[in-house]
C-alpha positions as CSV (number, residue, x, y, z in Angstrom):
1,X,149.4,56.5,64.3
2,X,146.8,55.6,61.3
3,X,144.2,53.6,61.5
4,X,144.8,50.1,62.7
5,X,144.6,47.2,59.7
6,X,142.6,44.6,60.7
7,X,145.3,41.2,61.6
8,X,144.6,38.3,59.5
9,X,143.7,34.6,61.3
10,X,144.5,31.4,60.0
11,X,141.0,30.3,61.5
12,X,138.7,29.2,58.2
13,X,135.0,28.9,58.6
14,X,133.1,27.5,56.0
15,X,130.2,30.2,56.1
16,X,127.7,28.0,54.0
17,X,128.5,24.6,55.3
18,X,127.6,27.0,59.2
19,X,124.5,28.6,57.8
20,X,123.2,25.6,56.9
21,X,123.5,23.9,60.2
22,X,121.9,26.5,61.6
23,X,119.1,27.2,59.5
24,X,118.4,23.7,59.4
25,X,117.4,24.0,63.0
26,X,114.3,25.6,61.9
27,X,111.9,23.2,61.4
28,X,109.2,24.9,58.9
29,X,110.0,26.0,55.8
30,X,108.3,29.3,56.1
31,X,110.3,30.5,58.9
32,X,113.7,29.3,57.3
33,X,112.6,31.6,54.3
34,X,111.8,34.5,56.6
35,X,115.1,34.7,58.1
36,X,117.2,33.6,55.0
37,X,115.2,36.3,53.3
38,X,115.0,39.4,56.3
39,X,118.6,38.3,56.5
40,X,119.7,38.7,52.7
41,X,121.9,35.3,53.4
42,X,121.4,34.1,49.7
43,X,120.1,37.0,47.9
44,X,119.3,41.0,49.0
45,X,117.5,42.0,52.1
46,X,113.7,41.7,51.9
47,X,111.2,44.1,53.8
48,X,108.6,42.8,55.9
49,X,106.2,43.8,53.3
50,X,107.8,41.9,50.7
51,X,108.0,38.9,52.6
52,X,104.6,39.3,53.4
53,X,102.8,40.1,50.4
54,X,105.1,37.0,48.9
55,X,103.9,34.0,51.7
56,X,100.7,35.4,52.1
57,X,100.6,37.4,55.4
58,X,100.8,40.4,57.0
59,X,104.4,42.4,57.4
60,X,103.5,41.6,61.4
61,X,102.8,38.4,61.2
62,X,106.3,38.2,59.6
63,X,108.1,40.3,62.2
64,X,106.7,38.1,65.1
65,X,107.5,35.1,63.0
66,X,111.0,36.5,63.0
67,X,111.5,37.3,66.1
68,X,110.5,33.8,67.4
69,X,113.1,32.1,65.2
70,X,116.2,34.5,66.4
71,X,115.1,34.0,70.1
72,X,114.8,30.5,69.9
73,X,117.8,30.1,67.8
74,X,119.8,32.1,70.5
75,X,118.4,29.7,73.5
76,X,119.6,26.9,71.1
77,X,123.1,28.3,71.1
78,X,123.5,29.4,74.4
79,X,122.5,25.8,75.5
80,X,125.2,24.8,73.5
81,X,122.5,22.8,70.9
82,X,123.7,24.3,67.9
83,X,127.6,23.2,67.1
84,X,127.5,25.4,63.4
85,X,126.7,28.8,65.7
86,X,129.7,27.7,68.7
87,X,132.1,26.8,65.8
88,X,131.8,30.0,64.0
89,X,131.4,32.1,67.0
90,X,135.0,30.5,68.5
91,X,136.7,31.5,65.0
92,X,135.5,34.8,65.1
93,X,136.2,35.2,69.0
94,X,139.9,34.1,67.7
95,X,139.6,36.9,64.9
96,X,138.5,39.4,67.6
97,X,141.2,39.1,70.2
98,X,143.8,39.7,67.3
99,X,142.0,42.9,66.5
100,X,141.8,44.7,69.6
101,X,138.3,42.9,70.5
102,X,136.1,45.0,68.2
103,X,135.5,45.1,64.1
104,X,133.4,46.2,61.7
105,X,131.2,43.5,60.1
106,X,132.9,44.8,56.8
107,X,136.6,43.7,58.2
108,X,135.6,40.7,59.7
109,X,134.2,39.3,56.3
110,X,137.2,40.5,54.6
111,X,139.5,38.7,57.0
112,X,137.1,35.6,56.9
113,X,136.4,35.2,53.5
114,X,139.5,37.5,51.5
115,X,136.5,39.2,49.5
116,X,133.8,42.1,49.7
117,X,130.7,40.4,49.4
118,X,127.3,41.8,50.6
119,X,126.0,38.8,51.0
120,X,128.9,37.0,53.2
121,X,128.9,40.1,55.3
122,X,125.1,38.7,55.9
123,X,126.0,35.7,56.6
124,X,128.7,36.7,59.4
125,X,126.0,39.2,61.0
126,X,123.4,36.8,60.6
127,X,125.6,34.1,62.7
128,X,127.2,36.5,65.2
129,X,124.1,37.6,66.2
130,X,123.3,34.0,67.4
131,X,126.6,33.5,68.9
132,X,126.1,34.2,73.1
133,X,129.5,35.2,73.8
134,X,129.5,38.1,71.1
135,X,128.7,41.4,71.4
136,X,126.5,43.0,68.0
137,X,126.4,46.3,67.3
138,X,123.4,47.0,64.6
139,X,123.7,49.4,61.4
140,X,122.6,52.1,62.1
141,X,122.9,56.6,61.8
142,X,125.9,56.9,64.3
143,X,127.5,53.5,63.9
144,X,128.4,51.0,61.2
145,X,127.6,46.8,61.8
146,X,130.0,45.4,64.2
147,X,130.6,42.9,66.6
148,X,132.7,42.9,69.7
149,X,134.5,40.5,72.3
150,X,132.0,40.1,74.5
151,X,133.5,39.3,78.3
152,X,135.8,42.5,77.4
153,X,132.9,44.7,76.1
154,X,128.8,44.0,76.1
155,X,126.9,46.5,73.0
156,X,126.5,49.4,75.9
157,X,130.1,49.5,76.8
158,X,131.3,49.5,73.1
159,X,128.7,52.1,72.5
160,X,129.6,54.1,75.0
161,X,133.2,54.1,74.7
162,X,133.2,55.3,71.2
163,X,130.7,58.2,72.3
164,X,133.5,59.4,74.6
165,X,135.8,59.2,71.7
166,X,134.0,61.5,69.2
167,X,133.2,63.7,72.4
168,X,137.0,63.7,73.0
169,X,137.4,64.4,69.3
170,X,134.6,67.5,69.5
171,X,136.6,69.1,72.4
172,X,140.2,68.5,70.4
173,X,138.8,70.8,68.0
174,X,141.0,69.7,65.2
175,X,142.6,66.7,63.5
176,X,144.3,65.0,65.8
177,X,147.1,61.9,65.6
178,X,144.6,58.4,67.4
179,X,147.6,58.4,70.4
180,X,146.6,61.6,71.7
181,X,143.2,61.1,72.0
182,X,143.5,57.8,73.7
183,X,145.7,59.6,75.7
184,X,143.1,62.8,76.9
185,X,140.5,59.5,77.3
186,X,142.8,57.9,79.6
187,X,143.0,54.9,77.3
188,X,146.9,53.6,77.3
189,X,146.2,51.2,74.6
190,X,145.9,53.4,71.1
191,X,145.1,50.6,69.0
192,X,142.4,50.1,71.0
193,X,140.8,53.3,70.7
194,X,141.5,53.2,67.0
195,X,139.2,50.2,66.5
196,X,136.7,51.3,68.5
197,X,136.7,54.9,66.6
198,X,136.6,53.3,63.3
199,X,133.1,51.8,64.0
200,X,131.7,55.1,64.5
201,X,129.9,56.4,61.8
202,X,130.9,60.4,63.3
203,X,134.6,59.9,62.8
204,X,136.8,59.2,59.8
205,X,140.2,59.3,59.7
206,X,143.0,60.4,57.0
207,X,146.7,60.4,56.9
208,X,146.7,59.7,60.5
209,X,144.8,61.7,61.8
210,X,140.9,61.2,63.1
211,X,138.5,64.1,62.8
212,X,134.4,64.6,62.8
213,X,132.9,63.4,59.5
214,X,131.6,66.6,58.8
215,X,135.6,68.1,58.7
216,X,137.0,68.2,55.2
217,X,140.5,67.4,56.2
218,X,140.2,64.0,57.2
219,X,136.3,63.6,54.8
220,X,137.1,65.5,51.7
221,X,133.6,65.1,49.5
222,X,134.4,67.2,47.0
223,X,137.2,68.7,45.0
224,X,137.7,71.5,46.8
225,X,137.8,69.6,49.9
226,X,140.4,67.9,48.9
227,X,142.6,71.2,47.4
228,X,142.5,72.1,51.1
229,X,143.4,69.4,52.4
230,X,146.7,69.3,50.1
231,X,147.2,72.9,51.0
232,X,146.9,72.1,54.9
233,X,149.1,69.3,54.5
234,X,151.8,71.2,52.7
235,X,151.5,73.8,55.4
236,X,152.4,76.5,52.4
237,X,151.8,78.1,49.1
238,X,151.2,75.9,45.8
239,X,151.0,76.4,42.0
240,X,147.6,74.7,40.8
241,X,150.0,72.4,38.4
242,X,151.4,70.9,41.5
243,X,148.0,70.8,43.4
244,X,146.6,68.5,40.5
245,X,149.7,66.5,40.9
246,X,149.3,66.1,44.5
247,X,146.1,65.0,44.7
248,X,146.7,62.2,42.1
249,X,149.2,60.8,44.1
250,X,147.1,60.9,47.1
251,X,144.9,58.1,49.2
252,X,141.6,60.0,48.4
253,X,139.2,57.7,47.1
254,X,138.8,59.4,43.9
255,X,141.9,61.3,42.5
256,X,141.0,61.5,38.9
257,X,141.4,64.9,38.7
258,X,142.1,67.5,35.6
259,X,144.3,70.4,36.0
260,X,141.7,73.1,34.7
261,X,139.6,71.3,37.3
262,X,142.0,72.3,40.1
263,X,142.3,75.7,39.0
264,X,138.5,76.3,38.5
265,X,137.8,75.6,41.8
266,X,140.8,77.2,43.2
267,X,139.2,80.5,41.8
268,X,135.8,79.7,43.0
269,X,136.9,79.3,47.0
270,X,137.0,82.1,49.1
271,X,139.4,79.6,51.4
272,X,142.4,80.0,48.3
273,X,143.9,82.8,48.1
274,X,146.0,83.9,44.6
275,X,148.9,85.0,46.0
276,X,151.3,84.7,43.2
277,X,151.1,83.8,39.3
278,X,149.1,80.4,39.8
279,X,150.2,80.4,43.2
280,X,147.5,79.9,46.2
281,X,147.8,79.5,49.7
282,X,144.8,79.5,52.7
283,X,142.9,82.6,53.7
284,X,143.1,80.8,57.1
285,X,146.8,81.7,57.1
286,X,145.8,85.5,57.0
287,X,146.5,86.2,53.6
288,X,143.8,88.5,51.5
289,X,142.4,88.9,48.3
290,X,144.1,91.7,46.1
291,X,145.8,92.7,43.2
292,X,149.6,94.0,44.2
293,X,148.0,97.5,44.4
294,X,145.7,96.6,47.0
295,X,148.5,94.6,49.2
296,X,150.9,97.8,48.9
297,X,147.7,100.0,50.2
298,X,147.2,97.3,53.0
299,X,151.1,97.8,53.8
300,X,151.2,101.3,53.9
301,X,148.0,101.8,55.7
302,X,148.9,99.3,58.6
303,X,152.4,101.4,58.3
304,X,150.8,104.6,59.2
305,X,153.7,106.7,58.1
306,X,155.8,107.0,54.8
307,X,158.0,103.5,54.1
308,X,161.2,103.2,52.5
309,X,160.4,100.9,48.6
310,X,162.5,98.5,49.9
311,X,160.2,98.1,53.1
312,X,157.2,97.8,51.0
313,X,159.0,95.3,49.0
314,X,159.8,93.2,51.9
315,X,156.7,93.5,53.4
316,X,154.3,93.1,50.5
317,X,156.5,89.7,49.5
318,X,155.3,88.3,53.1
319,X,151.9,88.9,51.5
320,X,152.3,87.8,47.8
321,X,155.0,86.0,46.0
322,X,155.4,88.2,42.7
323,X,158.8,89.8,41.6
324,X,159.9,92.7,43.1
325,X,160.0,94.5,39.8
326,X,155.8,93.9,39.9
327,X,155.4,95.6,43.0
328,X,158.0,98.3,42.0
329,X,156.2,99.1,38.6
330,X,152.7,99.4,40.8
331,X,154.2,101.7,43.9
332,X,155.7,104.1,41.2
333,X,153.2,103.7,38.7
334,X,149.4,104.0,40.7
335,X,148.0,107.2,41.6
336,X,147.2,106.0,45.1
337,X,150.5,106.2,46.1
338,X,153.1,109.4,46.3
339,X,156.6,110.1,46.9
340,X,157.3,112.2,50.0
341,X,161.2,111.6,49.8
342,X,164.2,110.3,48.1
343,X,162.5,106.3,47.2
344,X,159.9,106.7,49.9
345,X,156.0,106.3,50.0
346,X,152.9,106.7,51.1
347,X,149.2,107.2,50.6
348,X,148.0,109.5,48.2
């Protein structure tokens, strides 16, 4: 099971005709410019030093300034005074239970407003923050913005539940598909335990499967990455031609590669392994780096006794794929190897 897509509402909410209502609540001008401002609700995010060295004050004053407004703002709306906060919070409370109770800021915005904007996504965090009967969970190094469905999950519980997951993730050790690590949390509901894993800023997920951040098969950063991912995925050898082409038809994020890139790299990575003539395969899959001389000196020493040609021929193709005529030419041709019989060789 991927990642879940966020579901869709027909629930509008007029964002601007909402953050109006509310900010129109505060009654001096200087707060409603702190908060539209620390907020980013009409252009970027300010600092407290910027705001303060712009009205005149110290980045203190501003952050108890601040903190007034929200707290008095959230009395308002848990008394039910402010109707633009318990409009937008019901929409969004509709949004939620469609989407397994939990999404990122990000999502939500998209689903609200059908477009990525920074400052809409400031506008929905600014408002859910207000709204009583939703949970927030604040940007931060382990987690992106997010709200939650409050009466099924308060900011601990949501926190703590996608904890487990990466800890369930850690102990998996690997990739794994999202229904079986609902299922070693206990958690029937996989969607569930998708949504909540896609907040966390320790996880990502490709092709189905959910990994640590820090593992290249579901977070390829680089080019290289993403070779091995291809590789993993194929579960087999590849010529570097069909590598290139593979990735280019992929869902990484950036897939405009060259072929001479793919090869370059290829070379570089002690995790390929050229096992044939532009063919490469994993080290992880036990294969070693050679020419066909050293492969028929690995054979015949793990032999321990003389071998038939047509032994080391099958047994050297397990390791490389070259003709048979390539590794014929090097048994009979290499001084490190003798005839002791009719076709038969070991170990000079």
């Amino acid at each position: 099971m991927a990642a879940t897509t966020p579901t869709t509402t027909s629930n509008t909410i007029d964002l601007g005709l909402a953050l109006k209502g509310a900010l129109n609540s505060i009654e001096r001008e200087r707060e409603r410019e702190i908060i539209s401002r620390r907020f980013g609700l009409y252009e970027r995010k300010e600092t407290l030093e910027q705001i303060g060295e712009l009205l005149g004050i110290t980045r203190e004053r501003v952050r108890q300034l601040e903190k007034a407004v929200i707290t008095r703002l959230k009395n308002s709306a848990v008394n039910g005074e402010l109707n633009s906060v318990s409009g937008v919070e019901e929409k969004i409370l509709a949004i939620l239970a469609k989407n397994n109770n939990v999404l990122r800021i990000s999502d939500l915005t998209n689903i609200i407003t059908k477009k990525d904007s920074k400052i809409d996504q400031s506008r929905v965090l600014f408002m859910s923050e207000l709204a009583p009967n939703i949970s927030l969970i604040e940007e931060g190094d382990n987690f992106y913005s997010s709200v939650g469905t409050r009466s099924v999950h308060d900011e601990k519980k949501i926190r703590d539940a996608v904890n487990k997951i990466v800890e369930a993730v850690k102990n998996i050790g690997k990739p794994a598909d999202i229904t079986n690590i609902a299922k070693s949390l206990g958690d029937k509901d996989a969607n569930h335990t998708a949504a909540l894993a896609s907040i966390s800023k320790n996880l990502a997920e490709l092709n189905g499967q959910w990994g640590l951040i820090k593992w290249p098969t579901v977070n390829p950063k680089n080019i290289r990455d993403k070779i091995y991912v291809i590789l993993a995925q194929k579960g087999s050898h590849m010529h570097f031609n069909d590598i290139a082409d593979a990735i280019r038809k992929s869902d990484f994020k950036r897939k405009d590669v060259t072929t001479q890139a793919i090869h370059n790299e290829l070379i570089k990575d002690k995790r390929f392994i050229l096992v044939g003539r532009g063919i490469y395969a994993l080290s992880e899959w036990g294969y070693k780096k050679g020419t066909v001389a050293d492969i028929i000196t690995v054979v015949l020493r793990e032999a321990k006794e003389p071998l038939h040609r047509d032994e080391v021929v099958r047994r050297v193709l397990k390791k490389r794929y070259v003709k048979e005529t390539t590794i014929l030419l090097n048994l009979q041709g290499k001084a490190q190897f003798k005839r002791t019989a009719k076709a038969t060789y070991t170990l000079a």
